[in-house]
Backbone as a ProteinNet text record, in pm:
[ID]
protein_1_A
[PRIMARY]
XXXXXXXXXXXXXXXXXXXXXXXXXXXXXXXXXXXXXXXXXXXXXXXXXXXXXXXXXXXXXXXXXXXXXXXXXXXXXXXXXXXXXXXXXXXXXXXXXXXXXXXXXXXXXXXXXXXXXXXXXXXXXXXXXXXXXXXXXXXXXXXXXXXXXXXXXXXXXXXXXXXXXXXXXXXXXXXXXXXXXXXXXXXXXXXXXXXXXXXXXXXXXXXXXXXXXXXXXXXXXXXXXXXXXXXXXXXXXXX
[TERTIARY]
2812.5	2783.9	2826.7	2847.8	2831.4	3016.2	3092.4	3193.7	3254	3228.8	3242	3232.2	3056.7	3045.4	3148.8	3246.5	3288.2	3435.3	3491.5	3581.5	3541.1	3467.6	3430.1	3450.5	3431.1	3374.1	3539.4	3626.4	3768.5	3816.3	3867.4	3907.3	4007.3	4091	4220.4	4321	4433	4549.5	4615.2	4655.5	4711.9	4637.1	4470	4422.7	4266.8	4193.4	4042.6	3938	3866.1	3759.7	3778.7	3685.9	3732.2	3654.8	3694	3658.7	3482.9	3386.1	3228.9	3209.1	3271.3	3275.4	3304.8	3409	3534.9	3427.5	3343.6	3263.8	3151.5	3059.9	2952.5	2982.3	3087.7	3085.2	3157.9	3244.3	3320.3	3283.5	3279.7	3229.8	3104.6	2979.2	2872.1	2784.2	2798.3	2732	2783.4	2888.2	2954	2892	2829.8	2759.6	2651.7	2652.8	2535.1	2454.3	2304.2	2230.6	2203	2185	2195.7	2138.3	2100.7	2062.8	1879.2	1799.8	1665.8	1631	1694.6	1709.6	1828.7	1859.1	1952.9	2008.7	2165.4	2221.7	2217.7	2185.6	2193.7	2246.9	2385.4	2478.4	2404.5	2494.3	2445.1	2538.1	2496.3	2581.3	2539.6	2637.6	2612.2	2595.4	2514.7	2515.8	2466.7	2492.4	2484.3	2313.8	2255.8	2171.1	2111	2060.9	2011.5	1803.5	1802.1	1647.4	1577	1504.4	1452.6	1315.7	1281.2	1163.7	1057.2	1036.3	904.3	948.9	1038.3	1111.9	1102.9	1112.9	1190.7	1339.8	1400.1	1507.7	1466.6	1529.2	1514.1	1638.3	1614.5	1723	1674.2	1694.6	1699.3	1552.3	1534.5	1386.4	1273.4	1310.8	1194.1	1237.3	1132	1139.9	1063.8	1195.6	1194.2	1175	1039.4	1041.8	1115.1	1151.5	1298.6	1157.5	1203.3	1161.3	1189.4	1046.6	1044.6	1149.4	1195.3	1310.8	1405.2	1476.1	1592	1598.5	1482.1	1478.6	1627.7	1682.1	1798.4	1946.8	1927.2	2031.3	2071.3	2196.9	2257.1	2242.7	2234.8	2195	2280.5	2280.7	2357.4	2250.7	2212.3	2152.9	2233.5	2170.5	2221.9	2085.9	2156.6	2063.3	2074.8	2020	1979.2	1891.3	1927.2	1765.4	1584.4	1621.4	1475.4	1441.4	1544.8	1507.3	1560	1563.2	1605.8	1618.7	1775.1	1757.6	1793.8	1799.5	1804.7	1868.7	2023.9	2047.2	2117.6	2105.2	2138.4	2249	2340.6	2496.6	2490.8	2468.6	2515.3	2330.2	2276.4	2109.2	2016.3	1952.2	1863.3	1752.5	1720.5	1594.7	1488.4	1486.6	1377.7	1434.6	1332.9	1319.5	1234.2	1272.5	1129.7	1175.6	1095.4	1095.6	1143.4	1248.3	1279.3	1164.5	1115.9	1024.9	1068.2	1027.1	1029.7	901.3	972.5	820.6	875.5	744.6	729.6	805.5	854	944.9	836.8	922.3	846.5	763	786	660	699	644.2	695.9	667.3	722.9	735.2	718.6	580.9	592.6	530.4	633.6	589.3	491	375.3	294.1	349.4	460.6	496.6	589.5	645.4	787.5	730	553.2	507	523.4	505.2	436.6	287.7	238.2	121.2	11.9	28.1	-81.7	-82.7	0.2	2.3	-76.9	-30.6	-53.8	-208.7	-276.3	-405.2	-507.5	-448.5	-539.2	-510	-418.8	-411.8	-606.6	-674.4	-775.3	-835.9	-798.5	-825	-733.2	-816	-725.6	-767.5	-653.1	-662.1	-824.3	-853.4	-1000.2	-1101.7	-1057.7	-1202.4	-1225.6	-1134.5	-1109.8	-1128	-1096.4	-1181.7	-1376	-1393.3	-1545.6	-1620.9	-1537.5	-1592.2	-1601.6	-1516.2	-1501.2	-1568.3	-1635.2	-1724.5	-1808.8	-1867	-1997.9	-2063.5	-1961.8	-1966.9	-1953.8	-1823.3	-1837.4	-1744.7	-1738.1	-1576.3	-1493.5	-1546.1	-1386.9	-1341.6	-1456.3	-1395.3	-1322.9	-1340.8	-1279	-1157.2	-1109.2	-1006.4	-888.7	-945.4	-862.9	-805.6	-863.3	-867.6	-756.7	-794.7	-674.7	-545	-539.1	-408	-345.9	-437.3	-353.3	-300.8	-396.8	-361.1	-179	-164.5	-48.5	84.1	29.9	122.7	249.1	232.1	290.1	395.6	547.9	603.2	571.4	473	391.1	265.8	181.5	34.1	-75.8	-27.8	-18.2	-36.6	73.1	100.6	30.7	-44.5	-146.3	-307	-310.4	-466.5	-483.7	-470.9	-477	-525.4	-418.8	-492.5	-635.4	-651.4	-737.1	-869.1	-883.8	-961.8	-1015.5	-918.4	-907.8	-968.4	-976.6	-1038.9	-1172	-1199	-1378.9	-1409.2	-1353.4	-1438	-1488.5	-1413	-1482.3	-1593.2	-1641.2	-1800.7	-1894.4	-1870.5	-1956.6	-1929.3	-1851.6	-1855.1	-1913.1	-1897.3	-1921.9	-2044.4	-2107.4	-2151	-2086.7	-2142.8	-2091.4	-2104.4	-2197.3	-2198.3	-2066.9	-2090.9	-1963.3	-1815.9	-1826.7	-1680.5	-1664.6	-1741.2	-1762.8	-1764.9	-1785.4	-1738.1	-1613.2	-1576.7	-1430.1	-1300.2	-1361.8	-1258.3	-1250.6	-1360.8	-1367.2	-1271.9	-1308.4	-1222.5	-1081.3	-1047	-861.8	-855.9	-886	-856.7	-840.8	-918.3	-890.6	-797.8	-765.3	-636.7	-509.9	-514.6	-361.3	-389.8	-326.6	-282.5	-249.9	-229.4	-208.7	-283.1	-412	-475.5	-431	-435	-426.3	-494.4	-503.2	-619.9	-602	-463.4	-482.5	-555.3	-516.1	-606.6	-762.4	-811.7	-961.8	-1010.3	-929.5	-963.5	-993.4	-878.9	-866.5	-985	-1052	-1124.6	-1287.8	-1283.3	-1444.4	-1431.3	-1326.9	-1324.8	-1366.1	-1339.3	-1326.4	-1484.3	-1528.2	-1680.5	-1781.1	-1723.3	-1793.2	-1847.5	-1712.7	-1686.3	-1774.5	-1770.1	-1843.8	-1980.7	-2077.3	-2183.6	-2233.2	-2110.9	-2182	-2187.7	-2103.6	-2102.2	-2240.1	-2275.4	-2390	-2492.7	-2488.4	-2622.8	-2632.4	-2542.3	-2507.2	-2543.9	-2518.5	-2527.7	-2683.3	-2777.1	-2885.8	-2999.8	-2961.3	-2993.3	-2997	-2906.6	-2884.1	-2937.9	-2966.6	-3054.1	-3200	-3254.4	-3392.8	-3421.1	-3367.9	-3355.9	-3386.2	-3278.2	-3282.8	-3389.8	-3419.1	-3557.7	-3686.9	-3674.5	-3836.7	-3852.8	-3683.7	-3662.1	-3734.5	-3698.2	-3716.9	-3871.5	-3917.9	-4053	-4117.4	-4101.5	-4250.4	-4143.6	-4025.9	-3917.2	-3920.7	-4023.8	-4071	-4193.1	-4263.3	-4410.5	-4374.3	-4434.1	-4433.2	-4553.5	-4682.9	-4778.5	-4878	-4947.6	-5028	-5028	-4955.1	-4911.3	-4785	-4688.3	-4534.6	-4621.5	-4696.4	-4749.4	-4873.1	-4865.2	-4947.1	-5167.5	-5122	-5276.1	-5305.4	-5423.8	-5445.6	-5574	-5635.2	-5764.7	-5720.7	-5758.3	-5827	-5728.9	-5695.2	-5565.8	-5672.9	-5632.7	-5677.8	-5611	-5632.4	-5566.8	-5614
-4350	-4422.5	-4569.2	-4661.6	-4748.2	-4812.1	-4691.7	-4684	-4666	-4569.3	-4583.2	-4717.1	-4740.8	-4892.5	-5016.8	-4992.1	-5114.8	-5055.5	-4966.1	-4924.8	-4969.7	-4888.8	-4958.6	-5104.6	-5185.1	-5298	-5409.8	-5333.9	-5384.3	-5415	-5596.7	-5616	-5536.5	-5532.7	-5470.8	-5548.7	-5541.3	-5617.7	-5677.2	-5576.4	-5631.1	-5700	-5673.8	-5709.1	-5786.8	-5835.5	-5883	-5766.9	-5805.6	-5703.6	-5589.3	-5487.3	-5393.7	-5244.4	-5159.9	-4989.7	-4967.7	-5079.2	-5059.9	-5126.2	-5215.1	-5285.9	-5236.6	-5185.2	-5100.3	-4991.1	-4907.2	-4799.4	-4874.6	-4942.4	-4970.9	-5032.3	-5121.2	-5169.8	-5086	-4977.8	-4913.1	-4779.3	-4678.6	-4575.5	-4527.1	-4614.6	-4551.8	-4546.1	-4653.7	-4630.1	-4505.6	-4407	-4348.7	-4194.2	-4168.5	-4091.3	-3983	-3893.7	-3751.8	-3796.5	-3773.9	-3750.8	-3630.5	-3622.7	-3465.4	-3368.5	-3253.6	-3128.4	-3167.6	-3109.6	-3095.5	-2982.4	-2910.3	-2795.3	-2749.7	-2674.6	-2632.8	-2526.8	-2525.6	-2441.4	-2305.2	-2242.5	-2057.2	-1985.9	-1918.8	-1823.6	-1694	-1685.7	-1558.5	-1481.2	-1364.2	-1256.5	-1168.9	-1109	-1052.8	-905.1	-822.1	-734.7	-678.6	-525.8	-475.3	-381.9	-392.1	-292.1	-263	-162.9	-94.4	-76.5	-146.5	-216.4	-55.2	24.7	116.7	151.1	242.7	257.6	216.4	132.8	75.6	-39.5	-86.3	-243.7	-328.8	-249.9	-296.7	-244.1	-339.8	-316	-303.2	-211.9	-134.6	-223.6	-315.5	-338.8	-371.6	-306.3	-261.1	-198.5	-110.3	-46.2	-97.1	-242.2	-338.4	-362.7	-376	-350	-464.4	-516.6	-662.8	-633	-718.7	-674.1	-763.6	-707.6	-801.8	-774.7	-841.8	-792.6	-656.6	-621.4	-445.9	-411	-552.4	-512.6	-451.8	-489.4	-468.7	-310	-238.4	-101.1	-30.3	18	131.7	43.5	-137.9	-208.2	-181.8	-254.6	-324.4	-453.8	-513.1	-639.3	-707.6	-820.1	-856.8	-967.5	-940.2	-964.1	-1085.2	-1195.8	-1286.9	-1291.5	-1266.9	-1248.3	-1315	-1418.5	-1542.3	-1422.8	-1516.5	-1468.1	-1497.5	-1597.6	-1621.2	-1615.1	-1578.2	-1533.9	-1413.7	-1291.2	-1256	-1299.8	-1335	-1352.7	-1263.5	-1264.6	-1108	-1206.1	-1161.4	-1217.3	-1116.8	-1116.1	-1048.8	-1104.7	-1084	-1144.6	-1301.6	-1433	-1530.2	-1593.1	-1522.4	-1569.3	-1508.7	-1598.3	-1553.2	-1572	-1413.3	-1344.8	-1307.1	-1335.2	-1296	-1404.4	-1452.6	-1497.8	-1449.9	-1396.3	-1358.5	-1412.2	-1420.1	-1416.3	-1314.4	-1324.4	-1198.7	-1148.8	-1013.2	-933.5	-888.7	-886.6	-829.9	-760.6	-697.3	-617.2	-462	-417.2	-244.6	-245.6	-99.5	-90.4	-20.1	-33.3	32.9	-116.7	-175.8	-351.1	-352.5	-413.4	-440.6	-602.6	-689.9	-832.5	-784.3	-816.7	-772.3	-950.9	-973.5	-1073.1	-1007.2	-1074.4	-989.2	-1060.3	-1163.8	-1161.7	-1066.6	-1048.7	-914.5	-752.6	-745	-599	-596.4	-476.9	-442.7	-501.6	-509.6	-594.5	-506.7	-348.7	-278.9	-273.9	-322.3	-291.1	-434.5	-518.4	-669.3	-678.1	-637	-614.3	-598.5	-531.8	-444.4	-557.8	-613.2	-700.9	-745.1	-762.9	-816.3	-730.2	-556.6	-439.9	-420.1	-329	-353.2	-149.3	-125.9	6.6	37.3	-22.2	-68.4	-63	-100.2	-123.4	-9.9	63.8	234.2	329.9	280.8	388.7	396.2	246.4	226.5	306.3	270.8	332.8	532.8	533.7	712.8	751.5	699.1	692.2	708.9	672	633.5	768	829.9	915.9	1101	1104.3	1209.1	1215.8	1298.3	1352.5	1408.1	1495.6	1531.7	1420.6	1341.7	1238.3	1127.2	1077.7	1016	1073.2	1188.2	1254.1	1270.3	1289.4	1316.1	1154.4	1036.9	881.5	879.4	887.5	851.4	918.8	1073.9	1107.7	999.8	1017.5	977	802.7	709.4	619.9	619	729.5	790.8	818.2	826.6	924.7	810.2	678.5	617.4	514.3	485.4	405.2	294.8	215.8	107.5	148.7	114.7	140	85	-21.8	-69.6	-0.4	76.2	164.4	270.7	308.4	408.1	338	218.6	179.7	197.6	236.6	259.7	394.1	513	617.5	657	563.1	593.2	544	410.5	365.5	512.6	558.5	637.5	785.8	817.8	910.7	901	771.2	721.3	715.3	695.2	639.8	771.1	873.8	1006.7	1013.7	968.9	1002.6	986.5	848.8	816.7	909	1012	1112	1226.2	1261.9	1367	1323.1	1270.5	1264.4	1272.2	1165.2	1153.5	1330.2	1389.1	1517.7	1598.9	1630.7	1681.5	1660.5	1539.8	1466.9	1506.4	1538.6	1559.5	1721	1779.8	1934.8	1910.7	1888.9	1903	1871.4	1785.5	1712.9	1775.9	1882.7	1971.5	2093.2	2167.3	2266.4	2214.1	2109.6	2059.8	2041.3	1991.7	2012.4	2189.2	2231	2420.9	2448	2402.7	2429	2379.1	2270.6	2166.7	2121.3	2067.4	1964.4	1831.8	1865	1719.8	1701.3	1708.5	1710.4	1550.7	1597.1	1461.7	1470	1340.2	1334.7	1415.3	1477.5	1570.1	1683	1749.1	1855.4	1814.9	1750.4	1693.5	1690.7	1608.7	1623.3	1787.6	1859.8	1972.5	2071.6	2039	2158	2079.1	1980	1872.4	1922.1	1972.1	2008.5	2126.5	2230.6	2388.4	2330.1	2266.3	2325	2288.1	2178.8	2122.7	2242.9	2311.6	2421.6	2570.2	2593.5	2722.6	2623.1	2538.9	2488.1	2486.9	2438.6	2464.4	2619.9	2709.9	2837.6	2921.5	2880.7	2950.7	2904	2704	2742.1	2769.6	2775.9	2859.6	2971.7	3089.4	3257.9	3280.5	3138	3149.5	3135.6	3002.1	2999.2	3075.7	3181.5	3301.9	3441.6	3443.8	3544.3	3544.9	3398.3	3382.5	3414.2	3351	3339.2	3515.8	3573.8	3692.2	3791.8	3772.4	3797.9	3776.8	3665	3607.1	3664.7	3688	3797.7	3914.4	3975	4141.8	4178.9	4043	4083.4	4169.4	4156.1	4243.9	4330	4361.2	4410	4581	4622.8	4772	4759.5	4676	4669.4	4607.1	4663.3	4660.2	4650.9	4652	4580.1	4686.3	4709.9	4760	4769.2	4677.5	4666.6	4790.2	4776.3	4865.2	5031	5029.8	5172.2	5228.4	5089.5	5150.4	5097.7	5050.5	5023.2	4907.1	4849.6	4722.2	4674.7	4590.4	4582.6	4582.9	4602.9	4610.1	4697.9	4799.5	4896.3	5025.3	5073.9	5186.5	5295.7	5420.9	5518.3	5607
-3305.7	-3181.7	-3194.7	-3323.2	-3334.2	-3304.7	-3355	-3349.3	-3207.6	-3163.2	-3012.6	-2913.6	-2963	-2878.4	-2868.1	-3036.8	-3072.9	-3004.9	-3024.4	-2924.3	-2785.3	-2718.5	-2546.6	-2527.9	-2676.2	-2614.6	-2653.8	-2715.1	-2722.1	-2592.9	-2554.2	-2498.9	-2456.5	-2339.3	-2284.1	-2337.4	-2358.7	-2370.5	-2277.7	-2140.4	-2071.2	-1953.9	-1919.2	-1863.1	-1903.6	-1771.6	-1855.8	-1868.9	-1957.9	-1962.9	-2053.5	-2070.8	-2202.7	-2080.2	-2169	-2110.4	-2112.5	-2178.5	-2125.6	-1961.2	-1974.1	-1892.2	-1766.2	-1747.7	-1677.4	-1619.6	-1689.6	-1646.6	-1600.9	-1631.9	-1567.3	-1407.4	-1428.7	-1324.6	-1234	-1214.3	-1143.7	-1116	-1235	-1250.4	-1218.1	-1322.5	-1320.4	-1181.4	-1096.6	-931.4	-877.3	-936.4	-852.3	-905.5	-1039.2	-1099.1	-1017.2	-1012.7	-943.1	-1037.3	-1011.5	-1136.7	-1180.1	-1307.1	-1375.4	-1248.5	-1269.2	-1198.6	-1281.7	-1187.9	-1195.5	-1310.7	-1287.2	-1386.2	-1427.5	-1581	-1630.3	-1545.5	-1548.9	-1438.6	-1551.7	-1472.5	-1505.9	-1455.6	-1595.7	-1461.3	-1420.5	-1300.7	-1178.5	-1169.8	-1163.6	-1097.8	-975.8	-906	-746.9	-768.7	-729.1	-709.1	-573.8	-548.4	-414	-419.8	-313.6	-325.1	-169.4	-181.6	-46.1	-38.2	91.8	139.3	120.7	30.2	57.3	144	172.5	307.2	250.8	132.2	89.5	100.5	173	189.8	65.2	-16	-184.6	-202.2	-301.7	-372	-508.3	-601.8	-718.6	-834.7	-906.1	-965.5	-1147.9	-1212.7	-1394.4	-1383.8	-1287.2	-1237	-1252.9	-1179.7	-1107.7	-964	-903.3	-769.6	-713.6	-599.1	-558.5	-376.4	-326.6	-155.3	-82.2	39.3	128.2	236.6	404.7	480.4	535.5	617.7	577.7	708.1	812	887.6	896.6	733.1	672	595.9	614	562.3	611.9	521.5	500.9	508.4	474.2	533.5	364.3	357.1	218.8	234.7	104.3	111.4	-40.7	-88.5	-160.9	-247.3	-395.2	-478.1	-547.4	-609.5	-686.2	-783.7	-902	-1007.8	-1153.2	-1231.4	-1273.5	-1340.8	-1545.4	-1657.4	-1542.9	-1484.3	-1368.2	-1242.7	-1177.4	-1031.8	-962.4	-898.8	-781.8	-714.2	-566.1	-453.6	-410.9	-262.3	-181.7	-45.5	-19.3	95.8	184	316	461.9	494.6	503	597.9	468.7	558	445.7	486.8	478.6	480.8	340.5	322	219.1	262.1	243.2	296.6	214.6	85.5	-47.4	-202.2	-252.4	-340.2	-451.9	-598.5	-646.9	-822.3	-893.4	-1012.8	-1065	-1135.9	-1215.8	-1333.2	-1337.6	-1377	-1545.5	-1600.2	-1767.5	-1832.4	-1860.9	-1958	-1911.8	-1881.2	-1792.6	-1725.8	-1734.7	-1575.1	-1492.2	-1357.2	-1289.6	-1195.7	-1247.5	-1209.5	-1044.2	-959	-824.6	-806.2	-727.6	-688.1	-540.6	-472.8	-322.7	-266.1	-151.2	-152.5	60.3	86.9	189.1	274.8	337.1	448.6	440.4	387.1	422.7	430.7	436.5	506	589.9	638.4	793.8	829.6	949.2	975.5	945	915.6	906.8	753.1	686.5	511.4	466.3	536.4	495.7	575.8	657.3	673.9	573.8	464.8	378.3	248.9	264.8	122.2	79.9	100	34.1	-40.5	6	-83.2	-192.1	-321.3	-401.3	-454	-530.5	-600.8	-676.9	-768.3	-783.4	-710.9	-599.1	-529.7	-394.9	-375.8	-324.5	-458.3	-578.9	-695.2	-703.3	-684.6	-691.4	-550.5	-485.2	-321.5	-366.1	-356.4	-400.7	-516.7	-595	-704.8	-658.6	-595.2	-492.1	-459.9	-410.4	-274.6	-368.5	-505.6	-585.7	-681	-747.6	-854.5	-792.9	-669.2	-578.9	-526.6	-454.4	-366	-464.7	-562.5	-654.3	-687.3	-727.7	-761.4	-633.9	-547.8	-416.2	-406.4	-388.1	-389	-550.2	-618.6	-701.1	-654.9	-626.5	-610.2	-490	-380.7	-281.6	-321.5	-395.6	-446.1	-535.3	-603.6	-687.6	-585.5	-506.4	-368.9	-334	-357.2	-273.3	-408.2	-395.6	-481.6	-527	-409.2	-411.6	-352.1	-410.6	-413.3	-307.3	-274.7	-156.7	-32.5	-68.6	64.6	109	29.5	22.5	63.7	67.8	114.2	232.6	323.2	484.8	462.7	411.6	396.4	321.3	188.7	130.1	206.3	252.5	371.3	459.5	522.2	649.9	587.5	480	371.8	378.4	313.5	280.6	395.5	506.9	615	703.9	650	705.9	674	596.5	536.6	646	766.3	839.6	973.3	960.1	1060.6	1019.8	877.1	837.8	764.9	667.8	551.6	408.3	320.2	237.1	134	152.9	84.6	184	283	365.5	264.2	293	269.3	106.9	39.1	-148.5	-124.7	-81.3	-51.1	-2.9	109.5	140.4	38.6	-49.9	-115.7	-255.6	-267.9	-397	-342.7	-222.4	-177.4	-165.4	-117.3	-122	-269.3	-386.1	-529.6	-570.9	-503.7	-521.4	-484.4	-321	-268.1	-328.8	-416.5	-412.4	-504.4	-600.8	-726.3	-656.1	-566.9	-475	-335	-364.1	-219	-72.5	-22.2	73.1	131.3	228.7	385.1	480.5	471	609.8	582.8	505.9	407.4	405.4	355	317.6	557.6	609	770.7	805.6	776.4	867.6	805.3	684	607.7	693.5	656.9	726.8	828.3	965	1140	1110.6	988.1	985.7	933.4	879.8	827.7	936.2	1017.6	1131.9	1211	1239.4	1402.7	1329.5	1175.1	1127.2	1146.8	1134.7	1131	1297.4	1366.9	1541.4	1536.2	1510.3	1548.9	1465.5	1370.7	1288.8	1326.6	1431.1	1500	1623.7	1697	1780.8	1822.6	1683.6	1648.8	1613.8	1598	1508.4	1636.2	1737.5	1882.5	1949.3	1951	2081.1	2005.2	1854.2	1859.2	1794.7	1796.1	1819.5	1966	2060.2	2193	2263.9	2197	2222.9	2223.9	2067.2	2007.5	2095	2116.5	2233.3	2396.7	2410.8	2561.7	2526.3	2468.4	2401.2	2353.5	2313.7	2217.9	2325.4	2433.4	2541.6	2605.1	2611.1	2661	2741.4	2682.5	2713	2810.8	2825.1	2882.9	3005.1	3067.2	3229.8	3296.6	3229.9	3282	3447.8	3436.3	3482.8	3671	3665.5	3861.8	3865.7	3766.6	3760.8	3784.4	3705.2	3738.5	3861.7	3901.2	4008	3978.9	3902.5	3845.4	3854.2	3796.6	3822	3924.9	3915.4	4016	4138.9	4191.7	4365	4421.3	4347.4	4390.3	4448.8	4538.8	4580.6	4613.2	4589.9	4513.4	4692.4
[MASK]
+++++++++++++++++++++++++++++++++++++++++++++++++++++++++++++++++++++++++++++++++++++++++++++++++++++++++++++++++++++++++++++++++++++++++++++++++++++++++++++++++++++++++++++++++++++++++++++++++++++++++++++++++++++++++++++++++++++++++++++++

């Protein structure tokens, strides 16, 4: 450095002043200041918005808006970020993901308004609920939790599951959800609905069948007797 300086600081020959000189006063006002951060190269790749309004890229899965479902879109990808851009717009920003595959980056404005509703629910706290209630109903609640690429996507249904209880009962709803595990390795809510309507409609019909032949019963008990006027008898009858 010391060497350098004493170079810079060598007069010119043919003119005044020397080459430190020359830069501060000319050059250096004219200087960018460094970058905020170290530049990191990028590369482009192509990918397609899938119906969970994620893109899938080294099988981590990055969310766009859920608009853009079934579009192509054009990835710029950095050791630290995903971007995700539409025509010459950039439409998603995320941290690039490491570790597990399989991880998702969902950012909740780019849901739908009925997915992004439920954000304050979590996988956890639809296991504790179905706990509550039984081991079918717990078991049925995890699959359908499993059902979906993002997990997320499955809280509306699982909601819409537990909440049968307050139509049916929570024992109802813990039978139904033992008979769809008999039926299926993969029970769902429509299954667990349509068996709770079938036990509903056999429960009206058995009291129903149970009504109309007590009923019956209490017609019939005197059903033969006809009573002392039918034959002609009876007080103040005269013969």
């Amino acid at each position: 450095m010391a060497t350098l300086d004493e170079y810079n600081s060598r007069p010119f020959t043919a003119k005044e002043g020397n080459r430190g000189e020359l830069f501060r006063e000319e050059e250096l006002p004219l200087l960018a200041p460094l970058p905020a951060t170290p530049y990191e190269l990028a590369s482009w790749k192509k990918a397609k918005v899938q119906f969970n309004y994620h893109i899938t890229l080294d099988f981590m899965h990055y969310s766009c808006p859920y608009v853009l479902i079934g579009k192509d879109v054009d990835v710029r990808v950095t050791d630290s970020s995903v971007e995700i851009f539409f025509g010459q717009e950039r439409v998603a920003s995320h941290r690039r993901l490491y570790g597990r595959k399989g991880q998702y980056s969902t950012t909740p404005d780019h849901m739908p308004e009925k997915h992004r509703n439920f954000q304050e629910w979590n996988g956890d706290r639809f296991r504790q609920w179905a706990r509550k209630i039984g081991t079918n109903t717990y078991r049925v609640t995890e699959t359908i939790l499993a059902s979906k690429p993002v997990e997320e996507q499955s809280y509306l249904t699982c909601r819409s599951l537990l909440k049968l209880a307050d139509t049916y009962s929570d024992a109802m709803l813990e039978e139904a959800c033992g008979k769809a595990c008999q039926f299926s390795q993969r029970p769902s809510y429509n299954s667990v609905k349509n068996i709770l309507q079938a036990m509903k409609m056999k429960d009206a019909k058995d009291s129903l069948e149970i009504s109309a032949t007590s009923e019956s019963k209490s017609k019939n008990r005197f059903g033969i007797t006809r009573g002392a006027d039918y034959y002609g008898g009876g007080a103040g009858h005269a013969e």
